[in-house]
C-alpha positions as CSV (number, residue, x, y, z in Angstrom):
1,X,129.5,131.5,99.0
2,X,126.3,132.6,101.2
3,X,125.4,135.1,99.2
4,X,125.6,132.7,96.1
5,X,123.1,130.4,97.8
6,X,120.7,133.3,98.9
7,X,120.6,134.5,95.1
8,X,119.8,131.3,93.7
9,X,117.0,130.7,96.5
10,X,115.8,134.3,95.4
11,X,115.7,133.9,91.9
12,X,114.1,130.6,92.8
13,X,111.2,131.8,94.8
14,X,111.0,134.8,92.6
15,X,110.4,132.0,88.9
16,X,107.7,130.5,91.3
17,X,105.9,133.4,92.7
18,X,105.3,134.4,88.8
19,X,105.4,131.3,86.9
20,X,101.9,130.0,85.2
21,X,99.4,128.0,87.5
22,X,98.4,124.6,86.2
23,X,96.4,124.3,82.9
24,X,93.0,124.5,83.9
25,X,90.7,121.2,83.5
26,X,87.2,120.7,84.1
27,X,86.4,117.5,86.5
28,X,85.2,114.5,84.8
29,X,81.8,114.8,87.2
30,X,80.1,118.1,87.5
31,X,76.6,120.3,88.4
32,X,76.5,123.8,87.4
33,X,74.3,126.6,87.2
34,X,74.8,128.8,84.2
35,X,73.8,132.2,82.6
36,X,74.3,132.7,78.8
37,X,74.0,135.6,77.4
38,X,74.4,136.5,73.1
39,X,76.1,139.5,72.7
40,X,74.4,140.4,69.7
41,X,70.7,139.3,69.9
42,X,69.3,139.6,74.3
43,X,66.7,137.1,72.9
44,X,69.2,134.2,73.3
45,X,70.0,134.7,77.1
46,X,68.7,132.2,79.4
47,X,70.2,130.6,82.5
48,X,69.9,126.8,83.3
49,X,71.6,123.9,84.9
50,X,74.2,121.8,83.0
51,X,75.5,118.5,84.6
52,X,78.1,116.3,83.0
53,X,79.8,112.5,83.7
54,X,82.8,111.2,82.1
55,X,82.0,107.9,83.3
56,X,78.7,107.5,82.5
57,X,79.0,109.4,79.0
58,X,76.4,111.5,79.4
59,X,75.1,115.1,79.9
60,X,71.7,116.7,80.6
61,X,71.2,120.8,80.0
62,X,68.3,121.6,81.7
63,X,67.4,125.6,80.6
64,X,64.6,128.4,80.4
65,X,64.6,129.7,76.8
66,X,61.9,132.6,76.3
67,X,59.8,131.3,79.0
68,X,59.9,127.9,78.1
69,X,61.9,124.7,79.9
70,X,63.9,122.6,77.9
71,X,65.9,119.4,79.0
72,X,68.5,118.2,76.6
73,X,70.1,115.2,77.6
74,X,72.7,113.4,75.4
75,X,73.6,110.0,75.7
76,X,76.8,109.6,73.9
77,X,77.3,105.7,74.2
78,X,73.9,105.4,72.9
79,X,74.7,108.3,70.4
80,X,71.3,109.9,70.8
81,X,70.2,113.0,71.9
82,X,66.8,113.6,73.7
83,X,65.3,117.1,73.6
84,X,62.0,117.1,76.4
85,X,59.3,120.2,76.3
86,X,58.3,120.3,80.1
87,X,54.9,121.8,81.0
88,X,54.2,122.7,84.5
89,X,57.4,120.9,85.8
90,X,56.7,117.7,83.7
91,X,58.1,116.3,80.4
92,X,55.3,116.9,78.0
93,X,56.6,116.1,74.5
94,X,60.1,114.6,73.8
95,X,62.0,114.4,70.6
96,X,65.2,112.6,70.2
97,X,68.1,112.4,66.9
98,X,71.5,110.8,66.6
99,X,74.5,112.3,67.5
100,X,78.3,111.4,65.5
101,X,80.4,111.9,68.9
102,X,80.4,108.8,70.9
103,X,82.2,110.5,73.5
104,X,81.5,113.1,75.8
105,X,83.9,115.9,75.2
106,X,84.9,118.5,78.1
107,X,86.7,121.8,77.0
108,X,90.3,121.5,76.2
109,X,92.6,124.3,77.4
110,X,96.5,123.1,76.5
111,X,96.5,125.4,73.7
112,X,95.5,128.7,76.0
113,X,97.7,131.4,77.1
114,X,98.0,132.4,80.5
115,X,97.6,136.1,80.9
116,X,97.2,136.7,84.6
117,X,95.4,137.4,87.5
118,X,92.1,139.7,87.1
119,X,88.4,140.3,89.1
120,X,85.8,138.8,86.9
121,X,82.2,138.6,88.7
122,X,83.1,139.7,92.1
123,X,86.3,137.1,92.4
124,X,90.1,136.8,91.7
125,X,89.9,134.9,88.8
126,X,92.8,133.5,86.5
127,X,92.8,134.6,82.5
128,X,93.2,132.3,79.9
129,X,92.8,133.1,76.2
130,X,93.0,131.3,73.0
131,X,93.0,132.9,69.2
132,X,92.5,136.8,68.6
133,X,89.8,138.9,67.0
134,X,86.6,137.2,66.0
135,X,88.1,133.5,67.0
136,X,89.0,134.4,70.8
137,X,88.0,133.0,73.1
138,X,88.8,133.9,77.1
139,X,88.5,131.3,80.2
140,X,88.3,132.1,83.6
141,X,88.8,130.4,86.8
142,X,89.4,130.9,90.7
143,X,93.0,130.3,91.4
144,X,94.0,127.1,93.4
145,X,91.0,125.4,92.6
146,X,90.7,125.9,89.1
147,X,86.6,126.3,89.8
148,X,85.7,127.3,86.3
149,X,83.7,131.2,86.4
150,X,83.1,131.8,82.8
151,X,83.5,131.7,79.5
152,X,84.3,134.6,76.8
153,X,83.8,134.3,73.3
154,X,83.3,137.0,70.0
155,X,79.7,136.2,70.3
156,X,78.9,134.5,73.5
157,X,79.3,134.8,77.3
158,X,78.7,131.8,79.4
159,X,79.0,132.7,83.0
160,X,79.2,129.5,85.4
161,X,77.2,129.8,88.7
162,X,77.9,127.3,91.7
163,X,80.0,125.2,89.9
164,X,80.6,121.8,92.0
165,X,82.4,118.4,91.5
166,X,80.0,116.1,92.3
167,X,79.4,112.3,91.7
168,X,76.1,112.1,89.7
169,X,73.7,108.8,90.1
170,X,72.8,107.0,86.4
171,X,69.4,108.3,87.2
172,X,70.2,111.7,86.6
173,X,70.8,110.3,82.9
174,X,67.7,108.0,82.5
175,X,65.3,108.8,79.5
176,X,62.1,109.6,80.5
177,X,59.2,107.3,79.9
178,X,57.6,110.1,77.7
179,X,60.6,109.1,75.6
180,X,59.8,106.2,74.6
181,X,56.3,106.4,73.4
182,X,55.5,106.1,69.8
């Protein structure tokens, strides 16, 4: 009888210890550094700062791209992107288009495999892939927290740098004046 109980708490402890974490998922509020890189053409790597709200619908990419700063910031319940040229630290031209989505759409990851535990960028990271050859893509995060780290496609590598849940103001999201001159 003992020994019946001591199995099934081993083969308990034993389905836990290797079963898959939780299905990783970004917050709805977040600030993150980021380095992209293009695996095929080093002209297309740049590093910025991506911030994102559920709530308020919106997200701004701030970036370097060949030496010049960019700031995209998309306003999805006003379906309309703004794109702002900044010159010495100020928006200096702004151009702006439509966008279809009317919703702000964070990365999905029900459909990804767990693979296991692996170092990725000087941390214990979980793997995660989706599709094979050409249509792979691989996620990584820090166990526990599901901190997302990076971001492996066929073409692309987005590494994640800082990344923090944090409660952005409306400002962050406001369209600069330059914006709305004819």
């Amino acid at each position: 009888m003992n020994f019946s109980i001591v199995l099934i708490v081993f083969a308990a402890a034993f389905a836990l210890a290797f079963a898959a974490p939780p299905t990783p998922k970004f917050p709805n509020e977040a600030r993150t550094g980021f380095y992209f890189h293009d695996d095929h053409n080093s002209s297309r790597s740049h590093h910025g700062e991506w911030m994102y709200s559920t709530e308020l619908n919106a997200e701004l990419l701030h970036a370097i791209y060949a030496r010049e700063e960019v700031t995209n910031l998309t306003r999805y319940h006003d379906r309309k992107t703004y794109m702002i040229v900044n010159q010495h630290g100020k928006p200096a031209v702004c151009t702006s288009h439509s966008v279809r989505q009317d919703n702000l759409t964070l990365p999905n990851f029900s459909d990804f495999k767990y693979v296991g535990e692996v170092h990725r960028n000087g941390h214990v990271a979980e793997e995660w892939t989706h599709g094979q050859g050409r249509d792979k893509v691989t996620f990584y995060d820090v166990p526990v927290t599901q901190t997302p780290l990076e971001i492996d496609t066929s073409n692309d590598v987005i590494t994640f740098q800082h990344f923090e849940k944090a409660r952005l103001p409306a400002s962050v999201f406001r369209v600069p004046d330059i914006c709305h001159r004819a």
